[in-house]
C-alpha positions in Angstrom: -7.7 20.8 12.1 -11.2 19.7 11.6 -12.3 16.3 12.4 -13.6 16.1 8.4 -10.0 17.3 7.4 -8.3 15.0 9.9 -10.5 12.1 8.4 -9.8 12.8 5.3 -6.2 12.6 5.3 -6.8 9.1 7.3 -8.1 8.1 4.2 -5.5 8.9 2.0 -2.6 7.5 4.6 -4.0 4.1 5.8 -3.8 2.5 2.3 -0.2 4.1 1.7 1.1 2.8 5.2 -0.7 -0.8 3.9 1.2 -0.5 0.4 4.8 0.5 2.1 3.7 -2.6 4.6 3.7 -4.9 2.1 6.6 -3.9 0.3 9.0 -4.1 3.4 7.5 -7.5 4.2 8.3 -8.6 0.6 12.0 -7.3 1.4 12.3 -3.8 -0.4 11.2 -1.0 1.8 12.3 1.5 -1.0 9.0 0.1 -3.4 5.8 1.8 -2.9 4.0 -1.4 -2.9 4.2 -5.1 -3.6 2.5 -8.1 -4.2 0.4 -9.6 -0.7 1.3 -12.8 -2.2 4.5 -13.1 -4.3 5.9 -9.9 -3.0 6.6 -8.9 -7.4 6.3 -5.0 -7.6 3.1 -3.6 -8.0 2.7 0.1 -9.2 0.5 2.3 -7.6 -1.5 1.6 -3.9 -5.0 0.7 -4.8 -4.1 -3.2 -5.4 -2.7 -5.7 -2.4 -2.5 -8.5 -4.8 -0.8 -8.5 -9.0 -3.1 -9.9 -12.1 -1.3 -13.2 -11.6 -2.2 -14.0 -8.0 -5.8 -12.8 -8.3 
């Protein structure tokens, strides 16, 4: 594996492991992400936070 392949995928993985992070913190490890704040369900991994805690 190249190191511009290997870095790639880091960049894909590090903000999935982040979302399932938060989601087990907020108490449901079976959620692909939730809420930083107020742990609500948040679709998607590009947000840490929802509209209402912004």
């Amino acid at each position: 594996m190249s190191e511009s392949q290997h870095n790639d995928e880091m960049i894909v993985e590090v903000p999935q492991a982040e979302a399932r992070r938060r989601a087990e913190t907020a108490g449901h490890p079976e959620w692909e992400n939730a809420c930083a704040r107020c742990g609500c369900r948040l679709e998607g991994i590009t947000a840490d936070t929802c509209l209402g805690c912004r």
